[in-house]
N, C-alpha and C positions, 0 to 999 in steps of 0.2 A: 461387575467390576468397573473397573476408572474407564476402560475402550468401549464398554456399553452404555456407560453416561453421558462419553463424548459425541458416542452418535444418535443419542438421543437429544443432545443439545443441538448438535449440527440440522434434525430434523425442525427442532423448533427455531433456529436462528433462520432455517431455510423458510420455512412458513410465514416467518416475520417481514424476513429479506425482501419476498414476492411480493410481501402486501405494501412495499418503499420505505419498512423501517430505515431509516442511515443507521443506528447502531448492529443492527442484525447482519447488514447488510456487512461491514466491517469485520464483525466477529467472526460471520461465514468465510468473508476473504482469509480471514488470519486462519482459521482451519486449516480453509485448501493450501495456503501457503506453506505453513508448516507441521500438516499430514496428520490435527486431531481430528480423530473420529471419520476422517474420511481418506482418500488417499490424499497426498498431495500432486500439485496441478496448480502451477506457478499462473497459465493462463485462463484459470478459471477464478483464482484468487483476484487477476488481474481484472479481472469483468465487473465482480460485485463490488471494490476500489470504487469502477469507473461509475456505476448506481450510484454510488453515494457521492461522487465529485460532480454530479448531473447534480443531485441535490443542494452543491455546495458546503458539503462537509467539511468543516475545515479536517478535521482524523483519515477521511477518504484520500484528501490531495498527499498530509503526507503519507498512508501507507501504501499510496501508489506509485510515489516518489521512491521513496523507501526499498518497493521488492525490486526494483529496476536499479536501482544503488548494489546492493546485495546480489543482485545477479552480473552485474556489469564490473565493481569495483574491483580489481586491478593492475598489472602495469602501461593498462590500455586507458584506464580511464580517463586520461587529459584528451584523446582524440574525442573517445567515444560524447565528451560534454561538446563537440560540436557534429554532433549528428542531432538530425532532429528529433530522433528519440532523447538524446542526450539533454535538450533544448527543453525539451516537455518535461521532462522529468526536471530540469530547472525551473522552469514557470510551475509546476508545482507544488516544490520545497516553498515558491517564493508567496505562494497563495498560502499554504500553513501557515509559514513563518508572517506575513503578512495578520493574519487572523489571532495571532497571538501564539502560536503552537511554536513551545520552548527547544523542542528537539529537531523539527526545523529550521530553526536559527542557527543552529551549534552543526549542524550538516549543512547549510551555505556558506558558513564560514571555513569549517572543512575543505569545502569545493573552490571556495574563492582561493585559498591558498593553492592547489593544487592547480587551478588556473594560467595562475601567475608563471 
């Protein structure tokens, strides 16, 4: 079935991951982030992100921008953008969006507004 394919995908994205693929390494996070084929585990999604932002990925910066958006967004989040988690997770967005990553731009601009 589809939960047996996913964890055999997860097995080979994990094989790939280890050897520094940056796409595998992504796809693993996006699993653990949102529970295919394995459990979900925000700080382990968070891990293979950071693999791939060691690489320079521009898809690593934002989806590690991203799960910390998503766990953090809302009525808090005008503080939370000045912590220094908050901060990172800016220079993040700003490295995607920097590199050309479209959905990056459109979540600074989000952020800028809610700054103000």
């Amino acid at each position: 079935g589809v939960e047996k394919d996913l964890q055999k995908a997860v097995s080979w994205y994990w094989e790939s991951a280890e050897q520094g693929n940056i796409r595998a390494q992504c796809n693993l996070g996006l699993c653990y982030e949102l529970g295919r084929g394995v459990k979900s585990d925000h700080s382990q999604a968070k891990e293979w992100y950071r693999k791939a932002v060691k690489q320079n990925y521009q898809k690593g910066y934002y989806l590690l921008a991203d799960i910390v958006y998503t766990e953090k967004m809302g009525p808090n989040i005008k503080n939370f953008l000045e912590t220094a988690e908050g901060k990172e997770m800016l220079r993040n967005y700003e490295t995607a969006a920097s590199m050309g990553h479209e959905d990056a731009k459109k979540k600074l601009e989000k952020l800028k507004n809610i700054r103000k």
